[in-house]
Structure formats: structure tokens, C-alpha cells
N, C-alpha and C positions, 0 to 999 in steps of 0.2 A: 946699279945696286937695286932699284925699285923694278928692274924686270926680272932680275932674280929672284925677288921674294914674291913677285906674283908667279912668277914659272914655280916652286919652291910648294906656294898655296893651291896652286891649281894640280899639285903632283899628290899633294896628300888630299885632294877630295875625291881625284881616280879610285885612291887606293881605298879610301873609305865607301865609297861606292861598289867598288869590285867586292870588297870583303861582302859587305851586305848583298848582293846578289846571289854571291857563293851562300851564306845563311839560307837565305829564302831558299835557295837550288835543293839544298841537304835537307829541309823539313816537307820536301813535296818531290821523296823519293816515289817512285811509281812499285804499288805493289801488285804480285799475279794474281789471280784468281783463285782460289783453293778448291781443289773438287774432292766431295766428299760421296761415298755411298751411300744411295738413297736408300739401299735397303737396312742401312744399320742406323740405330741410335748414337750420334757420338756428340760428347759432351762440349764440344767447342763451336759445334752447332745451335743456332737458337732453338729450343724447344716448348713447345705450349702445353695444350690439352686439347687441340683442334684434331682433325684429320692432316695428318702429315705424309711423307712418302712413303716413310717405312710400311704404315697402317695402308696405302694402295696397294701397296707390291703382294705383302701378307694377304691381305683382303682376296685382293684378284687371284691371287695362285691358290690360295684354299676353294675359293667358288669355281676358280675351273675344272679343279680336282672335283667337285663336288658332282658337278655337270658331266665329265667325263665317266662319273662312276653310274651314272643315272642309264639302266639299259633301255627305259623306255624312249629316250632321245636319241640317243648313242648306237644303238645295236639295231636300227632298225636297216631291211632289204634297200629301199630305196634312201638315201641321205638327205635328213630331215633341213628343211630349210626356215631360219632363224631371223628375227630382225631383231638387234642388236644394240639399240643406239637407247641414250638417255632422255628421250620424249617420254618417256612414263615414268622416269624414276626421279620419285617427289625429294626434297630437302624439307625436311621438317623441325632440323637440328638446331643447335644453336652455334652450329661450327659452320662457316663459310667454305665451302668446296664447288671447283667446278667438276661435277656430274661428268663430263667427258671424260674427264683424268679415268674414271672409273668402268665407265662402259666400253671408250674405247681402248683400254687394256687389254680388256675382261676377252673384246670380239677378237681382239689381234689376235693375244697366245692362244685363243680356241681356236683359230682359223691357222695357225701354225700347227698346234698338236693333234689336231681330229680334223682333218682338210679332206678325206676322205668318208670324213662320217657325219658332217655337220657343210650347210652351204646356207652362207650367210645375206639376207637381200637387204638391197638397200633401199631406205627410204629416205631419208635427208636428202638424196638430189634427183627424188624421183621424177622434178620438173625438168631438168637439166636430160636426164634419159629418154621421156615423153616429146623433148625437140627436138632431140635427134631420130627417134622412130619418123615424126612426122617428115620431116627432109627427107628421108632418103626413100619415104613411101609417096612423096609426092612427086619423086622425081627430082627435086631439088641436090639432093645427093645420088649418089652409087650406095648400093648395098649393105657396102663395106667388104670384111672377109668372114665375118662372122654370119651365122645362119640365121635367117630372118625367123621368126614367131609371134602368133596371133595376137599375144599378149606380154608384159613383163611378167614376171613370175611372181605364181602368188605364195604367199607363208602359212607354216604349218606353227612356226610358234612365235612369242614374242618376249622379250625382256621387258617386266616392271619389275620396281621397286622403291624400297622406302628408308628416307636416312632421319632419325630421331635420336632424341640422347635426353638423358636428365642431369642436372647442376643441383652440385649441394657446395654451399660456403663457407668457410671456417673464419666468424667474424674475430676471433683471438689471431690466427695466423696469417690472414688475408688470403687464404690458397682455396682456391675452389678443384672440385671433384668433376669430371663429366665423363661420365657412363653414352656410350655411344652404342644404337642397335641396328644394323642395317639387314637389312630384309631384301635379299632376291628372288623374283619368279618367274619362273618360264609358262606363259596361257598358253595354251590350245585354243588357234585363232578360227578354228572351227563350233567346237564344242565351250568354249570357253570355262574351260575347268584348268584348274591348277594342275602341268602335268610335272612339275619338278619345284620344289621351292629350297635357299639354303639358308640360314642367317649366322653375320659375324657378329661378335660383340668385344670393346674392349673397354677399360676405364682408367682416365688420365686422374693424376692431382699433382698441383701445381699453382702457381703465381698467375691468374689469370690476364697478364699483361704485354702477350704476342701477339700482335696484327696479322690478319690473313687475310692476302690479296690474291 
């Protein structure tokens, strides 16, 4: 009788056990990912007052229209060559962005749309190209298949620019305002005159309380 009521005991702490596993299983469903459009605003999405994606996309495709319309860049005999990158382009903001998100956009869709009228040099791994000239002029290397040259090439323009913004508070509502102005220029790395410049502007308000990493 006394091993029945332990077999009996031991059947109903299974069963209290199982149930409770099952619980925990159902509350730590696995959910997918959601992929949203970076170019559009949509409401299920967190939203701030910072630079977000929509405001890169917008940004970038008005500046390269802008650039693209520019005949003193664009319509020249030989295809003006460009550096690109965000080494000059300051954050003065009070919205946290990383600068790449923006330059390198900006170089891609130009170097896809005008690839016959713009040649883009590169400087971020000009160390990296400088040790391979060296090798293969030392003999350390072959040639390669590409044609050798005195020098890397040198640029006719360059990307700076400037990201700033102003903040106003609404101490009744807690929502703050930020007005964002971004300032793009193409130098003449000869003459150093301004030979193209374009500027975005736009202005958020909002709950100032979305972290940007």
C-alpha cells in the first residue's frame, strides 16, 4: 500500500513539473524580426528628433541630384575625380550620427549614376595601396594585370561638410524641437574655392527620449 501512495506521489510531481515547463515554453515564444522601410516613417517604429534613416536616404538622393545637376563637375571633357569620404565632414549637432552612414551613401549612388562622369579616389587606405606599389616595384611582387603609374592619382575635388541643429523645449509638454542644417561642399583641391555647395534642412518635435547608437 505504502508503494503505491509513493508511486501515486511521485506521478503527480511529474505531472506538476511538466505543466510548469510547458508554462515557461509558451511565455518564451520565439519571435521574427520585422523589417521595415528605411525610407518611410512608420508608426510602429521608434521615432525621435535625431537623424534617422529616412532623413539619410532623403538627404543623400536630394545631394546627389544636386551634384548631378552641377555642369561645372559633371560635364567636364575629362571625368573629374573626387574624394569622398567623411574626414572633413564635422558633427556639430546635437543628434549622434555616424558621418559614414552619409558619405558613404552619398559616394556609392554617385559612383553608380555618373560612373562615366565623376572618378572617385580613395583616401582612407591610401596606406594600404602605397604597400602594394612598393612590393611589386621592389620586385617583391609581379606587376600585377593592371598598368603601372608614376604616381596614385591625384584629386580635383573634395567632400566637406557641416552637421548642426538648434533645440527649443516645451517645459508644459516635455517635447523638444530640433531644427537640423546640413551643409555639403565640393573644394577645388587646387584653387581651393568652393566649386559646388548644396544644403538639407529639416525639423523634428517630439518626446526627447530615444537613444542613438
Amino acid at each position: 500500500m505504502k508503494n503505491i501512495v509513493k508511486c501515486s506521489l511521485a506521478l503527480v510531481v511529474l505531472q506538476l513539473a511538466g505543466c510548469g515547463s510547458t508554462s515557461n515554453e509558451s511565455t518564451n515564444v520565439y519571435k521574427s524580426s520585422i523589417y521595415n522601410d528605411p525610407a518611410k516613417v512608420d508608426s510602429n517604429v521608434v521615432q525621435g528628433i535625431g537623424i534617422e534613416s529616412q532623413d539619410i536616404l532623403a538627404m543623400t538622393d536630394y545631394i546627389m541630384g544636386s551634384i548631378m545637376a552641377e555642369g561645372r563637375i559633371v560635364d567636364r571633357s575629362t571625368a573629374a575625380r573626387v574624394v569622398l569620404d567623411s574626414k572633413y565632414f564635422i558633427n556639430e549637432s546635437s543628434s549622434r550620427i555616424n558621418k559614414n552612414l552619409l558619405t558613404d551613401r552619398l559616394r556609392i549612388q554617385l559612383n553608380s549614376k555618373a560612373s562615366d562622369k565623376l572618378v572617385f579616389v580613395g583616401r582612407e587606405y591610401i596606406a594600404m595601396i602605397e604597400k602594394e606599389r612598393a612590393l611589386k616595384r621592389t620586385g617583391t611582387t609581379d606587376a600585377g594585370t593592371i598598368r603601372t603609374t608614376s604616381a596614385t592619382a591625384g584629386a580635383d575635388f573634395r567632400l566637406t561638410g557641416r552637421i548642426s541643429s538648434l533645440d527649443a523645449v516645451n517645459s508644459d509638454t516635455q517635447q523638444t524641437s530640433r531644427y537640423h542644417q546640413i551643409i555639403f561642399e565640393l573644394y577645388d583641391l587646387e584653387l581651393g574655392t568652393v566649386a559646388w555647395n548644396g544644403i538639407y534642412e529639416f525639423k523634428k518635435t517630439a518626446q526627447d527620449n530615444v537613444i542613438y547608437r
